[in-house]
N, CA, C and O atoms as a Tinker XYZ file with bonds, in Angstrom:
   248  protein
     1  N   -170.910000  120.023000   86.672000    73     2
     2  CA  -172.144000  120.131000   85.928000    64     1     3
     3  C   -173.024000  121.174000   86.614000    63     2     4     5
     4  O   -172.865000  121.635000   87.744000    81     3
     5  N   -173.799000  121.409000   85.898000    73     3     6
     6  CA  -174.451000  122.799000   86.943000    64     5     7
     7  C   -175.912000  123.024000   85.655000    63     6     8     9
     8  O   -175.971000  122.947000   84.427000    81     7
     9  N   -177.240000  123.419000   87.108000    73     7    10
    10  CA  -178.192000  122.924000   87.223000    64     9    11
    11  C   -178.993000  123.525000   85.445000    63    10    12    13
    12  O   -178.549000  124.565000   84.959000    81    11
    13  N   -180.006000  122.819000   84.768000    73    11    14
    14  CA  -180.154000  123.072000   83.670000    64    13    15
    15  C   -181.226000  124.136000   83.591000    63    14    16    17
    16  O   -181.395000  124.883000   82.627000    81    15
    17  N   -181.886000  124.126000   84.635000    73    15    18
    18  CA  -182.893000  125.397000   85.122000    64    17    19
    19  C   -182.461000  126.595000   85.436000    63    18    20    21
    20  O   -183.085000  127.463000   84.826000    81    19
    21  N   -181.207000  127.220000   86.519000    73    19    22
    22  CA  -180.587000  128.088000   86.745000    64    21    23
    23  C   -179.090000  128.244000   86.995000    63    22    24    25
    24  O   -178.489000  129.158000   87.559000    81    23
    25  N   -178.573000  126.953000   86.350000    73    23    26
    26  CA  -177.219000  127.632000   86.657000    64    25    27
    27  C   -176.505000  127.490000   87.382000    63    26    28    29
    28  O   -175.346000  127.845000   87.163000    81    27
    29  N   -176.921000  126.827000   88.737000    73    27    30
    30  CA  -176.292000  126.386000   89.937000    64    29    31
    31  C   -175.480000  125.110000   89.678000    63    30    32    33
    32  O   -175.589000  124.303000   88.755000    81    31
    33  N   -174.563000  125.131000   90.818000    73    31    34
    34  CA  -173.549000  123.682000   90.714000    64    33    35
    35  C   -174.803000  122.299000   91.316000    63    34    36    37
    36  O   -175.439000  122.652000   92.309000    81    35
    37  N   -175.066000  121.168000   90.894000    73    35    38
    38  CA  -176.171000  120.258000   91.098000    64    37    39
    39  C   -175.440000  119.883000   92.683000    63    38    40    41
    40  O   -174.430000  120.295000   93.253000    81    39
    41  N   -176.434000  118.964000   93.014000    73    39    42
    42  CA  -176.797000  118.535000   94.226000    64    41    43
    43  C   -177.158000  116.972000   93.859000    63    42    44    45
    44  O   -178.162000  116.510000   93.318000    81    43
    45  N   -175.969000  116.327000   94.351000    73    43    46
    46  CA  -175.973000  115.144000   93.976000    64    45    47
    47  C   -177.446000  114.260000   94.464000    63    46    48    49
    48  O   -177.878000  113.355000   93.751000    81    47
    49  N   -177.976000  114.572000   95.477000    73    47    50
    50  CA  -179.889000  114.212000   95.577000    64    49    51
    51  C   -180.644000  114.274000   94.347000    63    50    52    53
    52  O   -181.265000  113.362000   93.802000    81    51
    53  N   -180.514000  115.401000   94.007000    73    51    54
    54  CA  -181.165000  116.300000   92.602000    64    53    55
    55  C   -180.559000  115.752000   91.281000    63    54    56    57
    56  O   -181.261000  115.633000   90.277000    81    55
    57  N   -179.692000  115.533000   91.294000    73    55    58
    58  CA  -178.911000  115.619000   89.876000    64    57    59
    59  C   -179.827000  115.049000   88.801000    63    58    60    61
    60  O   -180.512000  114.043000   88.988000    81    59
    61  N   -179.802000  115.763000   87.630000    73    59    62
    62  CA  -178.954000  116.972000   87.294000    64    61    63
    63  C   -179.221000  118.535000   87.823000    63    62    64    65
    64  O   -178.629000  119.589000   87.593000    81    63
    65  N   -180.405000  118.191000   88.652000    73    63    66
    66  CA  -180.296000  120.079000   89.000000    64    65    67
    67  C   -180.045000  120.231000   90.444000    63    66    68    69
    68  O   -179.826000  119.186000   91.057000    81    67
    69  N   -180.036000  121.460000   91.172000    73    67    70
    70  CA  -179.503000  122.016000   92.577000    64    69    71
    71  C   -180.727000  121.663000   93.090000    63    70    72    73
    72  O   -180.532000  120.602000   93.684000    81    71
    73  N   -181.501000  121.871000   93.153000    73    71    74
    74  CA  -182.855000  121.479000   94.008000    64    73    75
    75  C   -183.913000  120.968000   93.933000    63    74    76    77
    76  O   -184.200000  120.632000   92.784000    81    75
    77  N   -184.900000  120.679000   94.940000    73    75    78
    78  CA  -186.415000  119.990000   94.350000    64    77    79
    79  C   -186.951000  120.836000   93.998000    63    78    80    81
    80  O   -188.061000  120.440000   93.643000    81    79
    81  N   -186.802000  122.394000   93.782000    73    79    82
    82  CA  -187.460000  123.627000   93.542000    64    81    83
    83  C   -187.524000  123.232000   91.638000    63    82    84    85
    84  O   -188.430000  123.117000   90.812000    81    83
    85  N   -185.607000  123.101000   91.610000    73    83    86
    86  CA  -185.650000  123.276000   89.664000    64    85    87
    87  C   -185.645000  122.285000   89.461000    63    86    88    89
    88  O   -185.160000  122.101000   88.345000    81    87
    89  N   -186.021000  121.132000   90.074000    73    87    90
    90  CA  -186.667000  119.674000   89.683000    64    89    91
    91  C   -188.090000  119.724000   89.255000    63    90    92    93
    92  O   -188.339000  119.156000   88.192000    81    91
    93  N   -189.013000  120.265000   89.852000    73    91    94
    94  CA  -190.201000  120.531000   89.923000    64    93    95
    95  C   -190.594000  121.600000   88.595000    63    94    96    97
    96  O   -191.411000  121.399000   87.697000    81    95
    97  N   -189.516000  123.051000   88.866000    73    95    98
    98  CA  -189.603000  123.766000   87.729000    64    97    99
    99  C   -189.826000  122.742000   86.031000    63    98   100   101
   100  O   -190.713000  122.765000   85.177000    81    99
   101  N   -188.227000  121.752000   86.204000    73    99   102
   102  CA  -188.245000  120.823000   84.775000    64   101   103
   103  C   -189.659000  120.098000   84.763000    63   102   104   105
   104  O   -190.317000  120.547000   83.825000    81   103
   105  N   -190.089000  119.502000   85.206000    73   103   106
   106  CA  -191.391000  118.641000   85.771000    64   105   107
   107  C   -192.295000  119.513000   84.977000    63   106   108   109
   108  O   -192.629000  119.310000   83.810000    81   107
   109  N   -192.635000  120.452000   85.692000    73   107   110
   110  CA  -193.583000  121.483000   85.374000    64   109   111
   111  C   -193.647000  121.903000   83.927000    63   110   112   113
   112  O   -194.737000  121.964000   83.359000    81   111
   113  N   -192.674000  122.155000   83.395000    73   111   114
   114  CA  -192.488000  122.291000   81.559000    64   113   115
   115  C   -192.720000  121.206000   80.790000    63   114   116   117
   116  O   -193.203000  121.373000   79.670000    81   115
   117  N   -192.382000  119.771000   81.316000    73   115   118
   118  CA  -192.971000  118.600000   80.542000    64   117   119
   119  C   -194.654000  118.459000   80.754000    63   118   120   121
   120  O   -195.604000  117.961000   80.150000    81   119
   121  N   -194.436000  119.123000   81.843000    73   119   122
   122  CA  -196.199000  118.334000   81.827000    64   121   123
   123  C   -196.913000  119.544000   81.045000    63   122   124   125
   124  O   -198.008000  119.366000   80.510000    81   123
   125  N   -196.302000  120.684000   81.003000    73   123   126
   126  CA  -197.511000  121.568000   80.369000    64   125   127
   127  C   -197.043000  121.760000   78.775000    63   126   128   129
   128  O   -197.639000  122.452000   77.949000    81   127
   129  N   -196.053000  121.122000   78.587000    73   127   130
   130  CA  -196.001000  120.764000   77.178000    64   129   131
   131  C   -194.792000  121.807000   76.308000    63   130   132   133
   132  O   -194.378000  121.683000   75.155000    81   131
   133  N   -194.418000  122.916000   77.432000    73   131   134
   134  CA  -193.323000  123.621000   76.899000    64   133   135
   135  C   -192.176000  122.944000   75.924000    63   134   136   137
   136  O   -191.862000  123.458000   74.851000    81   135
   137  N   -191.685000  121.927000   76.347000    73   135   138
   138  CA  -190.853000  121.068000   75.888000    64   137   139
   139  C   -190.787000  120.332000   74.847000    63   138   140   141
   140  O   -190.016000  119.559000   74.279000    81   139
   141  N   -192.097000  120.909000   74.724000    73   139   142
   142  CA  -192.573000  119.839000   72.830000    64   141   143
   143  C   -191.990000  120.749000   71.763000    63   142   144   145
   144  O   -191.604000  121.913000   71.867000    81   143
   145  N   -192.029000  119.676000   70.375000    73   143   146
   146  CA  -191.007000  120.361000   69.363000    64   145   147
   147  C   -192.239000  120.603000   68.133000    63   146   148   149
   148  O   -192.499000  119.542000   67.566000    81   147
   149  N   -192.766000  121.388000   67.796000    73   147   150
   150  CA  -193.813000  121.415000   67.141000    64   149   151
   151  C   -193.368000  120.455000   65.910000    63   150   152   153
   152  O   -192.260000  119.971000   65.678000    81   151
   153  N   -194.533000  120.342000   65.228000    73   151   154
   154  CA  -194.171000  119.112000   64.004000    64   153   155
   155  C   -194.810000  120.072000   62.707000    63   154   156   157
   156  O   -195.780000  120.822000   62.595000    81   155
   157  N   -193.782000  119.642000   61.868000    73   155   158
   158  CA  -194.396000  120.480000   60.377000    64   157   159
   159  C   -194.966000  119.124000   58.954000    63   158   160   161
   160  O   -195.282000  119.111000   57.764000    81   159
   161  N   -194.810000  118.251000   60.018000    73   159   162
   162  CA  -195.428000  116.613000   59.137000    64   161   163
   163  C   -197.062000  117.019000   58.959000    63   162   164   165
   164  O   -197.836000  117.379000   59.846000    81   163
   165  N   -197.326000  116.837000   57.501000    73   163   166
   166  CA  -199.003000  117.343000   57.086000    64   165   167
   167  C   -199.692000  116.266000   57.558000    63   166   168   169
   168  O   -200.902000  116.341000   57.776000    81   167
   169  N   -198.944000  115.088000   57.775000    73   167   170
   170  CA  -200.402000  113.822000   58.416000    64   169   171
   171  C   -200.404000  114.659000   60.187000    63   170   172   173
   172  O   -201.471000  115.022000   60.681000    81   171
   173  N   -199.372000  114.801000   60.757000    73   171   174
   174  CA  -199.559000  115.615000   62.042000    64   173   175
   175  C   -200.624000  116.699000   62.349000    63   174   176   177
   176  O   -201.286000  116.895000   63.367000    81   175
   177  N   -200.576000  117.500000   60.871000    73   175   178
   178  CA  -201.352000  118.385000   61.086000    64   177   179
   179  C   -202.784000  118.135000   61.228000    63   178   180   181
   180  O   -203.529000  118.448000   62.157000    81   179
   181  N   -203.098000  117.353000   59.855000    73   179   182
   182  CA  -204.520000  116.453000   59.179000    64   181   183
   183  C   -204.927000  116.081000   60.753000    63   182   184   185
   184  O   -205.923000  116.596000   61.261000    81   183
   185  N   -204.211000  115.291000   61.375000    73   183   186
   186  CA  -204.698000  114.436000   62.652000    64   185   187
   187  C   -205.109000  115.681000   63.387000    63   186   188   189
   188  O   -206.337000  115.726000   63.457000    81   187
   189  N   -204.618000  116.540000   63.866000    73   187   190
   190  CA  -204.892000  117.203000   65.012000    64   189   191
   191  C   -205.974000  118.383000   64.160000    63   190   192   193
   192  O   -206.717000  119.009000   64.915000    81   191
   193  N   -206.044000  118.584000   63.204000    73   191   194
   194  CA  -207.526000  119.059000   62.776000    64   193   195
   195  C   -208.833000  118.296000   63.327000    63   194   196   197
   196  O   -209.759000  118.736000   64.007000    81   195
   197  N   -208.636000  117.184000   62.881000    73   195   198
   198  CA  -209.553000  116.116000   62.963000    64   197   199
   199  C   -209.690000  116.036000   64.224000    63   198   200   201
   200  O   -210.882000  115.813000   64.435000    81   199
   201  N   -209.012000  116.106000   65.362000    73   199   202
   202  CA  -209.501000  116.195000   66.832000    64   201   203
   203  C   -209.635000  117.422000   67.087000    63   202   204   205
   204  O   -210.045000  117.521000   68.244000    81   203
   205  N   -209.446000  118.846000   66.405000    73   203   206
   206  CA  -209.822000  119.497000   66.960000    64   205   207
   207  C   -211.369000  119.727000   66.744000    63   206   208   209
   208  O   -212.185000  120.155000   67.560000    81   207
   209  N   -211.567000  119.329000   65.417000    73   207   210
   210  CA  -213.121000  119.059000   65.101000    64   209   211
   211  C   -213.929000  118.219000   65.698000    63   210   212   213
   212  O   -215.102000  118.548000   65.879000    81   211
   213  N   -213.492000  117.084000   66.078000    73   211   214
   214  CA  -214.380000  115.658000   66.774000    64   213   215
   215  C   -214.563000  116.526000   68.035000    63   214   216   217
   216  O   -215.753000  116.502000   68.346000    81   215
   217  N   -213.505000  117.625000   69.258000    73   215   218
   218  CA  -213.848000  117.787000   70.569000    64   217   219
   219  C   -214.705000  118.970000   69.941000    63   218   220   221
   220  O   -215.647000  119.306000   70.659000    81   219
   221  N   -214.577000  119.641000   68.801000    73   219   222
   222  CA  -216.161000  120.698000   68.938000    64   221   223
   223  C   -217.286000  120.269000   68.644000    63   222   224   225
   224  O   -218.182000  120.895000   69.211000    81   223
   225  N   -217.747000  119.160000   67.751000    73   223   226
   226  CA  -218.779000  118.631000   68.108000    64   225   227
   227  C   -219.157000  117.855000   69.047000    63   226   228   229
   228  O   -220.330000  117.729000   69.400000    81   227
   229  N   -218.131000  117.230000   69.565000    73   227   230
   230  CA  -219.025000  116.864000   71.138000    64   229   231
   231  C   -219.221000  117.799000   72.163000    63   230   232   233
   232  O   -220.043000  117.473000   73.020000    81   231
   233  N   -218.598000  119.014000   72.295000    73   231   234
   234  CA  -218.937000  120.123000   72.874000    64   233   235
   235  C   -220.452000  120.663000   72.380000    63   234   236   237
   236  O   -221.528000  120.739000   72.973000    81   235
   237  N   -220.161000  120.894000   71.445000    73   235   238
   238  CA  -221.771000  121.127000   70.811000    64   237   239
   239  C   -222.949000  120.409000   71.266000    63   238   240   241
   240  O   -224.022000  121.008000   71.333000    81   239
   241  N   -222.855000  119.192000   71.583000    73   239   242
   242  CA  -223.747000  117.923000   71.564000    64   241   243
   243  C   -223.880000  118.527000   73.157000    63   242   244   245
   244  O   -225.024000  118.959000   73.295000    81   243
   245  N   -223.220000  118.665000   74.177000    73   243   246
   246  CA  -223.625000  118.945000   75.616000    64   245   247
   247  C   -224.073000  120.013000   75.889000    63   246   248
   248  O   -224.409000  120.265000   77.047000    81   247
């Protein structure tokens, strides 16, 4: 098996990847959201209008 970040043969510590480097790399893409699958569902959309509107008026308000 070999590592899903670069390619390398894994490191059974790590597995599935070769190091805490492309452990951290994977880490790093979930948390900043790379990994998300955008959604083309119209209630998905509706919703995230609606919060994008509710955080500009409370921005406004401060």
């Amino acid at each position: 098996m070999s590592c899903p970040i670069c390619g390398k043969p894994t490191e059974v510590k790590y597995r599935p990847f070769c190091s805490k480097r492309c452990a951290d790399v994977d880490l790093a893409k979930w948390v900043s959201g790379s990994y998300a699958i955008p959604s083309t569902d119209p209630e998905d959309m509706e919703e995230a209008i609606e919060a994008a509107e509710k955080a500009r008026q409370e921005e406004t308000r401060h």
